[in-house]
mmCIF file of the N, C-alpha and C atoms, coordinates in Angstrom:
data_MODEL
# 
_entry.id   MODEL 
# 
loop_
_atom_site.group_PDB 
_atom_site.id 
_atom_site.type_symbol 
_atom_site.label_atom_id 
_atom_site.label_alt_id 
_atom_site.label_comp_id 
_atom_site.label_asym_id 
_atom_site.label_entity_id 
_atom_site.label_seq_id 
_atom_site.pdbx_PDB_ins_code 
_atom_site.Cartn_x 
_atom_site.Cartn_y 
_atom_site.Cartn_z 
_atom_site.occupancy 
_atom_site.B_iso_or_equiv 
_atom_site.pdbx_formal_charge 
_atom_site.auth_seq_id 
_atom_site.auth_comp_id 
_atom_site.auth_asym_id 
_atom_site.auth_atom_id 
_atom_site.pdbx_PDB_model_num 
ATOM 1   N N  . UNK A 1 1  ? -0.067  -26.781 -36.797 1.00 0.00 ? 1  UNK A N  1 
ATOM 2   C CA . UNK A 1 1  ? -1.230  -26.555 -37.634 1.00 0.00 ? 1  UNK A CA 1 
ATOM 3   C C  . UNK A 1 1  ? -2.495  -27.005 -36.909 1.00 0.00 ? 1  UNK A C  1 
ATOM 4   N N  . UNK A 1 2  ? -2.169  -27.950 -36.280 1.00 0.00 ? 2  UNK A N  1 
ATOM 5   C CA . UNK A 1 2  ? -3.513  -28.757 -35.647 1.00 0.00 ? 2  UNK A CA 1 
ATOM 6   C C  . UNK A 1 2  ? -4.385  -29.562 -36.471 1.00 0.00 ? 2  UNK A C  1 
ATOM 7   N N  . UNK A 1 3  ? -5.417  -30.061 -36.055 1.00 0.00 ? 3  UNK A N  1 
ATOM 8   C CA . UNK A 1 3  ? -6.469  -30.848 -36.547 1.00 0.00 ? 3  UNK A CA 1 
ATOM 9   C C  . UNK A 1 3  ? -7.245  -29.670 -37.236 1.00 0.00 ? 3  UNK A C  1 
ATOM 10  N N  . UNK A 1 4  ? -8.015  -30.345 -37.887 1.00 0.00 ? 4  UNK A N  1 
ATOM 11  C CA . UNK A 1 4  ? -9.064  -29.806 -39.279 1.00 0.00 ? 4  UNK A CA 1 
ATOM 12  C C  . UNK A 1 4  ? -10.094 -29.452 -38.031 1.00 0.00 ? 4  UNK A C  1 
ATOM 13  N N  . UNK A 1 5  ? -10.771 -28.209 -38.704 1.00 0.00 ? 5  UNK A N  1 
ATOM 14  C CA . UNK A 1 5  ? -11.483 -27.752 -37.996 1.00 0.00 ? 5  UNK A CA 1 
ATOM 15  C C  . UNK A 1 5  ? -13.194 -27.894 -38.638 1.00 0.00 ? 5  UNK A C  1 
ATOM 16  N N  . UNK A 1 6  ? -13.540 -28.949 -39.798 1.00 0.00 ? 6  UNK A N  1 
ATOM 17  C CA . UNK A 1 6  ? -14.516 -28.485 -40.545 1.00 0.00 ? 6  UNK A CA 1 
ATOM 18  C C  . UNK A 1 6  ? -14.385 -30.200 -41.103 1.00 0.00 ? 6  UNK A C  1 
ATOM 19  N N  . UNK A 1 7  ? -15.287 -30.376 -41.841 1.00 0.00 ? 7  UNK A N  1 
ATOM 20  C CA . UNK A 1 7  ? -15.358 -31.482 -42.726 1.00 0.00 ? 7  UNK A CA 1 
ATOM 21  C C  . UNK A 1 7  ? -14.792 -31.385 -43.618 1.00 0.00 ? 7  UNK A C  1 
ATOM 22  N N  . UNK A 1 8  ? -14.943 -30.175 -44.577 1.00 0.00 ? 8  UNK A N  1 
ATOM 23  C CA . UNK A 1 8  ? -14.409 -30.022 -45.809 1.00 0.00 ? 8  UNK A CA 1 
ATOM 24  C C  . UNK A 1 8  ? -13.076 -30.018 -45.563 1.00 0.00 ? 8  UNK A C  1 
ATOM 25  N N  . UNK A 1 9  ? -12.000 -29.215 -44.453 1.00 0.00 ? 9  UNK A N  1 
ATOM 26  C CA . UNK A 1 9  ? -10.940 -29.120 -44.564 1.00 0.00 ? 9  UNK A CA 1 
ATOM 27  C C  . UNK A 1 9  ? -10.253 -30.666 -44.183 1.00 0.00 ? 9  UNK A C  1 
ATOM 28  N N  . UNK A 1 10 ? -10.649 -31.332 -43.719 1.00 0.00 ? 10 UNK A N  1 
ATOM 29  C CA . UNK A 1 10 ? -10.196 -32.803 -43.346 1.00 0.00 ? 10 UNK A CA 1 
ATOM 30  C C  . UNK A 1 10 ? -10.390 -33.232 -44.530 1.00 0.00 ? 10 UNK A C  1 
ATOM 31  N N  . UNK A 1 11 ? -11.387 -33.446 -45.082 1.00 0.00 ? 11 UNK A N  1 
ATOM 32  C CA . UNK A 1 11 ? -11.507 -34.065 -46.637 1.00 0.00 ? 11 UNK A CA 1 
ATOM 33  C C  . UNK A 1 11 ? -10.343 -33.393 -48.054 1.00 0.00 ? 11 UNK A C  1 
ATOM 34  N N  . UNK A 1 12 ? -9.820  -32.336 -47.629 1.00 0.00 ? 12 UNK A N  1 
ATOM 35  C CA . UNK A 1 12 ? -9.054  -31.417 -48.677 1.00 0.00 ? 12 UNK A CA 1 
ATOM 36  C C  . UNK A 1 12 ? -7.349  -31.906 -47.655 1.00 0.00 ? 12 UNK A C  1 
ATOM 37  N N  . UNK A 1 13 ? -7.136  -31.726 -46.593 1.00 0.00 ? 13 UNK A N  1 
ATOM 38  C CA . UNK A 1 13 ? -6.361  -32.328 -46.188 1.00 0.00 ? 13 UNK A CA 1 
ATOM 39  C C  . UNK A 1 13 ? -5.542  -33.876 -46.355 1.00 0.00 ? 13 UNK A C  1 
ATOM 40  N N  . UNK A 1 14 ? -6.834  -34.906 -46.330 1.00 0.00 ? 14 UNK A N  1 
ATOM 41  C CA . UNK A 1 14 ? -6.661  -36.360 -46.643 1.00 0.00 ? 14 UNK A CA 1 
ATOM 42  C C  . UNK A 1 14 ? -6.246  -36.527 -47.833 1.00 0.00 ? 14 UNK A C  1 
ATOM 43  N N  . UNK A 1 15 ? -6.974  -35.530 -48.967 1.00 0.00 ? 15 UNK A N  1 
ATOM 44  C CA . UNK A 1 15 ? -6.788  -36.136 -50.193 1.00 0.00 ? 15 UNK A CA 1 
ATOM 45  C C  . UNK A 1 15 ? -5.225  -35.213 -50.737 1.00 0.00 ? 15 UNK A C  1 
ATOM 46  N N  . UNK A 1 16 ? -5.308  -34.502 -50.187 1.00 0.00 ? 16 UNK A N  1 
ATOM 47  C CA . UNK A 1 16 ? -3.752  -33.808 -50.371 1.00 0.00 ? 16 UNK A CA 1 
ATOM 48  C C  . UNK A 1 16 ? -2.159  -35.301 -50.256 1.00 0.00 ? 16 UNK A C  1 
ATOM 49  N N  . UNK A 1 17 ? -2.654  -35.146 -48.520 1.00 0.00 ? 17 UNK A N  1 
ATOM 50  C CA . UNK A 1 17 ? -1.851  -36.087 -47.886 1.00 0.00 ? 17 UNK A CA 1 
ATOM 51  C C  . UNK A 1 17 ? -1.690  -37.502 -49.284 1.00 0.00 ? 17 UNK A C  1 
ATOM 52  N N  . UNK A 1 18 ? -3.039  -37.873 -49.438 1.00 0.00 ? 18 UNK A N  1 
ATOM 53  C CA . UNK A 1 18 ? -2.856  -38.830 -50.047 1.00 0.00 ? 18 UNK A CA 1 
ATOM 54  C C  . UNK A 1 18 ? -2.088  -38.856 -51.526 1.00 0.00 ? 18 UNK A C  1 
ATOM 55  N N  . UNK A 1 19 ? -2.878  -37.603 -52.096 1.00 0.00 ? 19 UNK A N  1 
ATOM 56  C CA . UNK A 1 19 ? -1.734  -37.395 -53.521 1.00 0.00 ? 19 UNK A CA 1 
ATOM 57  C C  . UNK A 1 19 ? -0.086  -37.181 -53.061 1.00 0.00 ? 19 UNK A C  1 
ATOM 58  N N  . UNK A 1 20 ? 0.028   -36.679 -52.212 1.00 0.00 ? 20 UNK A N  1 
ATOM 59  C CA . UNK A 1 20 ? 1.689   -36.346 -51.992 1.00 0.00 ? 20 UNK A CA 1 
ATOM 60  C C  . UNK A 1 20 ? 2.264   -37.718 -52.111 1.00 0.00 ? 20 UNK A C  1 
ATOM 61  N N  . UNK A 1 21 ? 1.467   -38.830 -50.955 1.00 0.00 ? 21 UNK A N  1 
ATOM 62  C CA . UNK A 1 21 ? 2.621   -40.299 -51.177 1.00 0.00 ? 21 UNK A CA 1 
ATOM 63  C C  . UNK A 1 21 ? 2.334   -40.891 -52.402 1.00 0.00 ? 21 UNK A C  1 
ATOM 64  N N  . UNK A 1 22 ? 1.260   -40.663 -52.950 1.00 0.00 ? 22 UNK A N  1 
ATOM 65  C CA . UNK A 1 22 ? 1.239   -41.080 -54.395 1.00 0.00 ? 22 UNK A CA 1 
ATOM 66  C C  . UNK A 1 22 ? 2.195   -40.835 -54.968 1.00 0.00 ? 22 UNK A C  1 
ATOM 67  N N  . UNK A 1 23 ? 2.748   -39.910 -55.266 1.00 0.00 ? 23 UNK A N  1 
ATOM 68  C CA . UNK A 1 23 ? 3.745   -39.138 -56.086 1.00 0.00 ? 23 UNK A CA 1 
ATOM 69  C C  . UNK A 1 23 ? 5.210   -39.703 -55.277 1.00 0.00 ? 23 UNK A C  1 
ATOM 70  N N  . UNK A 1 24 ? 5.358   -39.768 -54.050 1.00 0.00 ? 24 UNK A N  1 
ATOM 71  C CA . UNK A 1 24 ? 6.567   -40.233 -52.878 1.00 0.00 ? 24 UNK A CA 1 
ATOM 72  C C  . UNK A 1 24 ? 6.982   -41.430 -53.505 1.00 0.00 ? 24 UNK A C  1 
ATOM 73  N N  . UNK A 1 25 ? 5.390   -42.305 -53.631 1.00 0.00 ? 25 UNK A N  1 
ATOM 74  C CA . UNK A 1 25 ? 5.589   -44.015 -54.131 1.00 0.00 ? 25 UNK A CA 1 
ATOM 75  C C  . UNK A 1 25 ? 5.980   -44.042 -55.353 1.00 0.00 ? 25 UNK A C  1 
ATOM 76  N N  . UNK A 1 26 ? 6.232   -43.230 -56.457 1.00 0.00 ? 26 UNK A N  1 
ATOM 77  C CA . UNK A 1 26 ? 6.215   -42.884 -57.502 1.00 0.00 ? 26 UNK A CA 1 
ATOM 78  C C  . UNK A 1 26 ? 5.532   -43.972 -58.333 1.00 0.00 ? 26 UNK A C  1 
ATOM 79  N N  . UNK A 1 27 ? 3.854   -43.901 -57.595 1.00 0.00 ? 27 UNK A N  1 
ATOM 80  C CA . UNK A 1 27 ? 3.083   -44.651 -58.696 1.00 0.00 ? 27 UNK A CA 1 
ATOM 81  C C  . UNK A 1 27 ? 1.790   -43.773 -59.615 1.00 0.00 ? 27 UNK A C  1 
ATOM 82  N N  . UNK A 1 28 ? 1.510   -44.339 -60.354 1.00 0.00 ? 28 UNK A N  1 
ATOM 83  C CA . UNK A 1 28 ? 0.519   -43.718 -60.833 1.00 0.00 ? 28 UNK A CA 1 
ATOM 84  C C  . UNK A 1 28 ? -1.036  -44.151 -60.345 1.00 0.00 ? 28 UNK A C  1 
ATOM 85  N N  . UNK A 1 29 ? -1.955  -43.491 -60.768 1.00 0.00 ? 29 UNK A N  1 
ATOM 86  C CA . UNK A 1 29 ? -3.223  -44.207 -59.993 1.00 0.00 ? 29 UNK A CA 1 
ATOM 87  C C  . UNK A 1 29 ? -3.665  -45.291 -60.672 1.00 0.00 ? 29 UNK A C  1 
ATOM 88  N N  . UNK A 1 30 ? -3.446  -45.557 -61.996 1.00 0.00 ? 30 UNK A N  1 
ATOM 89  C CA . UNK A 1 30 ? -3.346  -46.811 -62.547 1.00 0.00 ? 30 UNK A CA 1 
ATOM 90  C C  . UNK A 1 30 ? -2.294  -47.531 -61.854 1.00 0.00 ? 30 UNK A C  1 
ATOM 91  N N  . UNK A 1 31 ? -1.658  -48.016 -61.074 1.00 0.00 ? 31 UNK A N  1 
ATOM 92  C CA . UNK A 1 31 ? -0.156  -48.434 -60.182 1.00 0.00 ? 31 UNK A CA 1 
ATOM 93  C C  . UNK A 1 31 ? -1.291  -48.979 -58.779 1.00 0.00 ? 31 UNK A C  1 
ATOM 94  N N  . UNK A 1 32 ? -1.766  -47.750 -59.104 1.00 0.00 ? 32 UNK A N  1 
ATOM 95  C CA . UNK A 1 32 ? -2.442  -47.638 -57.155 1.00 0.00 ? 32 UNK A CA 1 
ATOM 96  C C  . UNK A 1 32 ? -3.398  -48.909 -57.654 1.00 0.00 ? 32 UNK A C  1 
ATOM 97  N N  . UNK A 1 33 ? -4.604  -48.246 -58.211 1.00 0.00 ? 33 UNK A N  1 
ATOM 98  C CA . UNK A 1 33 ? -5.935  -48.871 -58.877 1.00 0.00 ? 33 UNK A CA 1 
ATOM 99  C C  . UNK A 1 33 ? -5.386  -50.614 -58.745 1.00 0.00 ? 33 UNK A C  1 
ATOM 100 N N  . UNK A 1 34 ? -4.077  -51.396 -59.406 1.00 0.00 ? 34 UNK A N  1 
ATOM 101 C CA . UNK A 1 34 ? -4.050  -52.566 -59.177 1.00 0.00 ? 34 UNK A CA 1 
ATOM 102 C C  . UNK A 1 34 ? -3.302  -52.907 -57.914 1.00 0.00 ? 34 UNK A C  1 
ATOM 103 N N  . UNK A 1 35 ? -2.883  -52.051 -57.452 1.00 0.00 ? 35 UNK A N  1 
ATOM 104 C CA . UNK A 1 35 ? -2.425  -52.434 -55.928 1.00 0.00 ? 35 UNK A CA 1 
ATOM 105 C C  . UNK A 1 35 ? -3.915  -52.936 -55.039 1.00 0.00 ? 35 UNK A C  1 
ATOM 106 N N  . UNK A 1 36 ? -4.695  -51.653 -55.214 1.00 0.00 ? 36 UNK A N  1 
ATOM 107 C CA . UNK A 1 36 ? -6.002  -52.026 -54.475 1.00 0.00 ? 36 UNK A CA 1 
ATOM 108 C C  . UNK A 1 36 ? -6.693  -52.784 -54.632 1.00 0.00 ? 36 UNK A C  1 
ATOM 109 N N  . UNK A 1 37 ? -6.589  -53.613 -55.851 1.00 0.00 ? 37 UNK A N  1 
ATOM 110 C CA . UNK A 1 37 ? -7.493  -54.652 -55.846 1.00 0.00 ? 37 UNK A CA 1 
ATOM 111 C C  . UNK A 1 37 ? -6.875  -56.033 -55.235 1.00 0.00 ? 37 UNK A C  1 
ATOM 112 N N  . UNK A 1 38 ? -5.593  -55.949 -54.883 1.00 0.00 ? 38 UNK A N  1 
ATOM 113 C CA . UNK A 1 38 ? -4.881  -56.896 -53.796 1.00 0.00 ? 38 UNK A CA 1 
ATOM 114 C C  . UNK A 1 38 ? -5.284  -56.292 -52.246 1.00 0.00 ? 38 UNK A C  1 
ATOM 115 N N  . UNK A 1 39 ? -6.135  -55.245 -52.285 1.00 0.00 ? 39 UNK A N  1 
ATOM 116 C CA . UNK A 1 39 ? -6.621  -55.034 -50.602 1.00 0.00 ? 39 UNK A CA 1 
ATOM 117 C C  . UNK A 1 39 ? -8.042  -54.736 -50.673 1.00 0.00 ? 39 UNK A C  1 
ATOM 118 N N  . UNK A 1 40 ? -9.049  -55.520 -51.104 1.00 0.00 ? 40 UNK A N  1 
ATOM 119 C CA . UNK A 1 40 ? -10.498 -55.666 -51.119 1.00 0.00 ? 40 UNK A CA 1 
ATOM 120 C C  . UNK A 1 40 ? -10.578 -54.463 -52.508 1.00 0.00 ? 40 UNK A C  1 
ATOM 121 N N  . UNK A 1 41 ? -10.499 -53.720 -52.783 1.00 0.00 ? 41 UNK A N  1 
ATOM 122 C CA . UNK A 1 41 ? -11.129 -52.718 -53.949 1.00 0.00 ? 41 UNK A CA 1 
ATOM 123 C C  . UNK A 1 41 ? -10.842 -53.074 -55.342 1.00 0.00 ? 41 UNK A C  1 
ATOM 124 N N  . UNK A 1 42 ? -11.503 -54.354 -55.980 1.00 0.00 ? 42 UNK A N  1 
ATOM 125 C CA . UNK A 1 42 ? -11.396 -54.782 -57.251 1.00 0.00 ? 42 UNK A CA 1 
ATOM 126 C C  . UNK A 1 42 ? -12.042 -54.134 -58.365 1.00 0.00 ? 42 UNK A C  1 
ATOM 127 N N  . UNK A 1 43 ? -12.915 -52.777 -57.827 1.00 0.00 ? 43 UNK A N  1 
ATOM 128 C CA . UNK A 1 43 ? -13.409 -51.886 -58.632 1.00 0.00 ? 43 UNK A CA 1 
ATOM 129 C C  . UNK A 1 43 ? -13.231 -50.596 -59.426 1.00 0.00 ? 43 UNK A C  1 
ATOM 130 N N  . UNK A 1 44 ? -11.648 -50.805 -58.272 1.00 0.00 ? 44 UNK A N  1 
ATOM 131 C CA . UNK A 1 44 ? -10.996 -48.717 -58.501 1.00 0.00 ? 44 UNK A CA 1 
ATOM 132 C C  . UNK A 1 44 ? -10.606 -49.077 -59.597 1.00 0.00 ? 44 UNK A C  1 
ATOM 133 N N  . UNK A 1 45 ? -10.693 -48.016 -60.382 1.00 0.00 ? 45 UNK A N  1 
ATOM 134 C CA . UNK A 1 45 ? -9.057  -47.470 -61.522 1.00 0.00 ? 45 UNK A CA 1 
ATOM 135 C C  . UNK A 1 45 ? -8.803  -46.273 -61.605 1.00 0.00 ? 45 UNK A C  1 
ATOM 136 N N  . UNK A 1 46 ? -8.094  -46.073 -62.324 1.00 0.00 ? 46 UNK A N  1 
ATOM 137 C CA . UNK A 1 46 ? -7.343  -44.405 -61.974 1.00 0.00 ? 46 UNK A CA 1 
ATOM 138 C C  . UNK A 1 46 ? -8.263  -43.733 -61.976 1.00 0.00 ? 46 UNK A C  1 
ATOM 139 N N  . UNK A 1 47 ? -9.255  -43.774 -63.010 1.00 0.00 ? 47 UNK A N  1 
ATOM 140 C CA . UNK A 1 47 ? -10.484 -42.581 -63.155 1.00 0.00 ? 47 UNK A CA 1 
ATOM 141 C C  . UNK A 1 47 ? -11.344 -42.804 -61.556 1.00 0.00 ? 47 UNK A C  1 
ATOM 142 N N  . UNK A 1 48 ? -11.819 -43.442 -61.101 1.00 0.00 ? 48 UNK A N  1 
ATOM 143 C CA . UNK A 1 48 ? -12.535 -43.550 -59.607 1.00 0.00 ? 48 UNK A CA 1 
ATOM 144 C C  . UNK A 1 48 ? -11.625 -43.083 -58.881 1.00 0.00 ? 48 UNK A C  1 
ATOM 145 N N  . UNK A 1 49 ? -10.272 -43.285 -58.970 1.00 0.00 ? 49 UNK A N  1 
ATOM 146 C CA . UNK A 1 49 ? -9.107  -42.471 -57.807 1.00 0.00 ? 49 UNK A CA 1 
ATOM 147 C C  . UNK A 1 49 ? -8.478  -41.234 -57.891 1.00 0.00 ? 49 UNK A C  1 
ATOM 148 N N  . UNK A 1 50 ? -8.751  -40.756 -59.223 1.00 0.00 ? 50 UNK A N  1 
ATOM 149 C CA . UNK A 1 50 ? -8.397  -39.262 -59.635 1.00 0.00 ? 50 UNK A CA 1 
ATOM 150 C C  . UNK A 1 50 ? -10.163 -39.026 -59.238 1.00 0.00 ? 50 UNK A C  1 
ATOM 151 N N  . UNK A 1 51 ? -10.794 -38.991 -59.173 1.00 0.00 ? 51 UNK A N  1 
ATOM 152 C CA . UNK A 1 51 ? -11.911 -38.691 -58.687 1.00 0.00 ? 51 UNK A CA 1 
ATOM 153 C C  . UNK A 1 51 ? -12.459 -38.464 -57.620 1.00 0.00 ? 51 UNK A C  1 
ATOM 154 N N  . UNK A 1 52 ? -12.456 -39.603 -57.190 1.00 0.00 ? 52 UNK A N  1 
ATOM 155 C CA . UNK A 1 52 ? -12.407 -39.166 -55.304 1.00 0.00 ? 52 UNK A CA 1 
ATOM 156 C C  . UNK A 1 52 ? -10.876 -38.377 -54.419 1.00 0.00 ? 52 UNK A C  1 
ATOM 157 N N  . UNK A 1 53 ? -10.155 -38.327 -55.267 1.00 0.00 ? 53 UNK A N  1 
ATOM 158 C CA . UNK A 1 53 ? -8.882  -37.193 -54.479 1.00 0.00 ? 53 UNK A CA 1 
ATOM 159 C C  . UNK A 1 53 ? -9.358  -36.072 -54.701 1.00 0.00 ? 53 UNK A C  1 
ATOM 160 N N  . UNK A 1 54 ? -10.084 -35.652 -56.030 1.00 0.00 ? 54 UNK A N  1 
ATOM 161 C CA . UNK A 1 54 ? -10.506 -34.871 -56.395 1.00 0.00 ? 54 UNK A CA 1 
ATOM 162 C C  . UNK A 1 54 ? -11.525 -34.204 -55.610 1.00 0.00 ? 54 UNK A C  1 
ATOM 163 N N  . UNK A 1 55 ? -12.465 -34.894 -55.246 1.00 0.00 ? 55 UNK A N  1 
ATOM 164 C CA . UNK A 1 55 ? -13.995 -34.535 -54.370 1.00 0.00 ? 55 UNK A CA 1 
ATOM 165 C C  . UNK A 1 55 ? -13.397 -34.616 -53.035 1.00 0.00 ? 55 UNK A C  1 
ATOM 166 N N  . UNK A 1 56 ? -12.643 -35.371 -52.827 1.00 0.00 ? 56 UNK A N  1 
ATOM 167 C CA . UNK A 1 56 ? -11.675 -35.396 -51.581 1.00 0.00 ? 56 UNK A CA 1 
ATOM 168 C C  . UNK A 1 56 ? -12.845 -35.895 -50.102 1.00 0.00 ? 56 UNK A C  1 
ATOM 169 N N  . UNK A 1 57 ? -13.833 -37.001 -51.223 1.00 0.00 ? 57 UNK A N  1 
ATOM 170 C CA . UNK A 1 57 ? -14.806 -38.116 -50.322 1.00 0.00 ? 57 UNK A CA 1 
ATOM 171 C C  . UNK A 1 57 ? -14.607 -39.312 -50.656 1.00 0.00 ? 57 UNK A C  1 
ATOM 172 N N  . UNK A 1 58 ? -14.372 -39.620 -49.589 1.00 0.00 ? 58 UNK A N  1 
ATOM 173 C CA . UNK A 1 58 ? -13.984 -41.798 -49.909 1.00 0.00 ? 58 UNK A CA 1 
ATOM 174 C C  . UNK A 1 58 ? -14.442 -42.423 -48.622 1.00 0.00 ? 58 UNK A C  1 
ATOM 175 N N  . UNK A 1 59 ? -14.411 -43.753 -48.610 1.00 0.00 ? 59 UNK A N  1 
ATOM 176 C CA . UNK A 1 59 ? -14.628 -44.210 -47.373 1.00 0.00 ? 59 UNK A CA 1 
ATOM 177 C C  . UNK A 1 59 ? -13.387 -44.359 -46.735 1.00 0.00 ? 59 UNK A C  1 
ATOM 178 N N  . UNK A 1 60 ? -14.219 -44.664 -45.506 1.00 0.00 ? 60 UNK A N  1 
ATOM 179 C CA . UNK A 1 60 ? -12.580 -45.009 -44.638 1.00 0.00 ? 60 UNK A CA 1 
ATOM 180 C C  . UNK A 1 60 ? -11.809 -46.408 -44.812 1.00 0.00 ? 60 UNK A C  1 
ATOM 181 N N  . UNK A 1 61 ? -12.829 -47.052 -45.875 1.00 0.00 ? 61 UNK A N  1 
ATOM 182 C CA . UNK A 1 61 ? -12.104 -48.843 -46.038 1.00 0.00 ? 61 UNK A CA 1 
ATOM 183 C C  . UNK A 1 61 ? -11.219 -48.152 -47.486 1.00 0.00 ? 61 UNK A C  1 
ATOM 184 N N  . UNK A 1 62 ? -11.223 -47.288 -48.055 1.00 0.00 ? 62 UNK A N  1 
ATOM 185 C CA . UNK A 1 62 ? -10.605 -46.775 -49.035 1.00 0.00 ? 62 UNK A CA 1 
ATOM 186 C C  . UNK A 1 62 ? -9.367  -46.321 -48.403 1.00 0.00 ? 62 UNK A C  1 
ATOM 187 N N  . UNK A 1 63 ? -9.361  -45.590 -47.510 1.00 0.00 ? 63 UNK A N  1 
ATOM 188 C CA . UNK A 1 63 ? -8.181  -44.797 -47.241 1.00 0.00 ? 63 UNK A CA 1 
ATOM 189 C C  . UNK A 1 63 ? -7.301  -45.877 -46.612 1.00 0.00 ? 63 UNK A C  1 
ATOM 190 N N  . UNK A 1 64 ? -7.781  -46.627 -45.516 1.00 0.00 ? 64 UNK A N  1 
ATOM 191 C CA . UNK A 1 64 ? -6.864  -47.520 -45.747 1.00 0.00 ? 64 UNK A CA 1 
ATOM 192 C C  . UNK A 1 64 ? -6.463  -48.637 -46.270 1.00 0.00 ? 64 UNK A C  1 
ATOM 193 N N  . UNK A 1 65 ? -7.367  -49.140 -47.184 1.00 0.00 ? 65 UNK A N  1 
ATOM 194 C CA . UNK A 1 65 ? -6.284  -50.000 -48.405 1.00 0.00 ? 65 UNK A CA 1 
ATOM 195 C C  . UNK A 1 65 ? -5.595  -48.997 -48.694 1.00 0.00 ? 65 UNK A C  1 
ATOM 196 N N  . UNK A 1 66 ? -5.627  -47.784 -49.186 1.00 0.00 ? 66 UNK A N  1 
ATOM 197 C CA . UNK A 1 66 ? -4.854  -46.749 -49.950 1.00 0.00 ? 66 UNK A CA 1 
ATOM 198 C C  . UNK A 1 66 ? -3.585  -46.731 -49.060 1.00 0.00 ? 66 UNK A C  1 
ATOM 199 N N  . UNK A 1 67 ? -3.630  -46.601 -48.065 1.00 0.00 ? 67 UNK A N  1 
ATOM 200 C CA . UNK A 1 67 ? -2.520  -46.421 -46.637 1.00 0.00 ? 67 UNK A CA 1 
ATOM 201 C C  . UNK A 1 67 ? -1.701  -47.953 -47.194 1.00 0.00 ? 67 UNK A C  1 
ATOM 202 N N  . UNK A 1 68 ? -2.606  -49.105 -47.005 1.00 0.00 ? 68 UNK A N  1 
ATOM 203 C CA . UNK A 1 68 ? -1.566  -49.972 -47.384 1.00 0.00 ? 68 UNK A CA 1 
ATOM 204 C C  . UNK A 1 68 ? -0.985  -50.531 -48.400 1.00 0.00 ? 68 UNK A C  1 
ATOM 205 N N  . UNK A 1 69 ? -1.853  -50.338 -49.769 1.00 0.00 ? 69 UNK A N  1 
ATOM 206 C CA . UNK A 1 69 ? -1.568  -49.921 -51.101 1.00 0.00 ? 69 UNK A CA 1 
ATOM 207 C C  . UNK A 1 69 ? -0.040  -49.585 -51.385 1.00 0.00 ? 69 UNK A C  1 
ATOM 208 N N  . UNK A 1 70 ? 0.238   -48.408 -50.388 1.00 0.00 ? 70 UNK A N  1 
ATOM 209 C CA . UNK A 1 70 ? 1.157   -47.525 -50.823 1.00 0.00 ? 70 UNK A CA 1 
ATOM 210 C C  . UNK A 1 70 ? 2.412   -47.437 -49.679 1.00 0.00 ? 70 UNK A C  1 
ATOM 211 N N  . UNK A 1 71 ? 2.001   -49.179 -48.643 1.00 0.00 ? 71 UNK A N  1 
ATOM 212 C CA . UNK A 1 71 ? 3.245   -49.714 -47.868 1.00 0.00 ? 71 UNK A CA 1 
ATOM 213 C C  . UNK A 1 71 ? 3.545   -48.997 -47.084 1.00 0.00 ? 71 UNK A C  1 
ATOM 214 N N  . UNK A 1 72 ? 2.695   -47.601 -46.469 1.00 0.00 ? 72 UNK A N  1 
ATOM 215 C CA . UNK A 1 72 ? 2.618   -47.098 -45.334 1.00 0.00 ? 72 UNK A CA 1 
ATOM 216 C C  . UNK A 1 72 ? 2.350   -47.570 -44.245 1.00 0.00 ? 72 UNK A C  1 
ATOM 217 N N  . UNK A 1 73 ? 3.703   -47.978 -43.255 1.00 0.00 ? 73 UNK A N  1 
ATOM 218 C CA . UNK A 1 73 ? 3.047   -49.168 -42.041 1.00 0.00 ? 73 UNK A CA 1 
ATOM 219 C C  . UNK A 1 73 ? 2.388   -47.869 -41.068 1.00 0.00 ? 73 UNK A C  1 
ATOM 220 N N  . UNK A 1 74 ? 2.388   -46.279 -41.184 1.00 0.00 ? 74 UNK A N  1 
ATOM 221 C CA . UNK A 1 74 ? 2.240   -45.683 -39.933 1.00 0.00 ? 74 UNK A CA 1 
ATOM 222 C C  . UNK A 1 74 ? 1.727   -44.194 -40.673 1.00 0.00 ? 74 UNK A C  1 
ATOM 223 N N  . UNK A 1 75 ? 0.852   -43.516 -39.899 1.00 0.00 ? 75 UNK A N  1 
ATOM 224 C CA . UNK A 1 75 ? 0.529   -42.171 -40.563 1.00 0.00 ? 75 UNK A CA 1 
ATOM 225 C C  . UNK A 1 75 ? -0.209  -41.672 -39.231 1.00 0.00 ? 75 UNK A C  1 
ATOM 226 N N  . UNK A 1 76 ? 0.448   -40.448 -39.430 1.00 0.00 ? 76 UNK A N  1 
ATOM 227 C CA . UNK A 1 76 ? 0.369   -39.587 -38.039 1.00 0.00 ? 76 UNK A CA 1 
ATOM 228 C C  . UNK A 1 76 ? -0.748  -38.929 -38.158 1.00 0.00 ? 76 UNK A C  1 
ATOM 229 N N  . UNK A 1 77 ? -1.449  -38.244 -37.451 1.00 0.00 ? 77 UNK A N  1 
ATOM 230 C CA . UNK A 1 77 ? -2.384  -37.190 -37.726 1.00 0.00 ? 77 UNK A CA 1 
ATOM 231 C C  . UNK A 1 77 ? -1.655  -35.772 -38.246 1.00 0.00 ? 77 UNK A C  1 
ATOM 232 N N  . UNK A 1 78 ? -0.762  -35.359 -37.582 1.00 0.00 ? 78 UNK A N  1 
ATOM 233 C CA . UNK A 1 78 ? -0.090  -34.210 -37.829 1.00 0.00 ? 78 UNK A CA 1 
ATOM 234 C C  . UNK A 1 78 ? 0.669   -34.520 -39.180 1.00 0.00 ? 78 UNK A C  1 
ATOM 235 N N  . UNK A 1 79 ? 1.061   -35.224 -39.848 1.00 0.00 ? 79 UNK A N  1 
ATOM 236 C CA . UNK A 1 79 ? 1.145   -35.541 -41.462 1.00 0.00 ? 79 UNK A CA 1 
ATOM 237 C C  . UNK A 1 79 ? -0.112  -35.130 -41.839 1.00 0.00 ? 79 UNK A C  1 
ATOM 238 N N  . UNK A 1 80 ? -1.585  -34.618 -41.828 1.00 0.00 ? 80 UNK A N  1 
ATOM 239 C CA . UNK A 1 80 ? -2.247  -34.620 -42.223 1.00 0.00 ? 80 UNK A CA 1 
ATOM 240 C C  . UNK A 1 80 ? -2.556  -33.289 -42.055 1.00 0.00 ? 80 UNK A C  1 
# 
C-alpha cells in the first residue's frame, strides 16, 4: 500500500488504525478515556475520543498515550 500520500489520508489512516485496536483491546472509549488519564491526558472522555477519531486530528502526545493506553509495545508504519 505504502505511505499516505496527503495529510488527510494519514489522518483517515491513523484514526482507522486506531479504532481497529480499540475494538482488538476490546475497550470502549470510556475504557480508553481512563486509561489515558494514567498517561498525561486527564481531560479525554469518550466524547473528545469519538471525536478526534472522527476528525481524524490529534496530537502526536495523543497518539501515543493512545499507543500505550492500549499496551501496544510496537506499531509499524505499514499497519497503518
Amino acid at each position: 500500500m505504502g505511505f499516505a500520500k496527503s495529510e488527510a489520508e494519514i489522518a483517515e489512516r491513523v484514526a482507522a488504525f486506531l479504532k481497529a485496536e480499540i475494538v482488538a483491546a476490546e475497550m470502549t472509549y470510556a475504557d480508553l478515556a481512563r486509561e489515558l488519564r494514567k498517561h498525561g491526558h486527564p481531560k479525554e472522555s469518550a466524547e473528545t475520543i469519538k471525536q478526534k477519531l472522527k476528525r481524524g486530528t490529534f496530537s502526536a502526545t495523543f497518539l501515543l498515550a493512545t499507543v500505550a493506553a492500549l499496551g501496544l509495545e510496537h506499531v509499524a508504519l505499514e499497519d497503518i
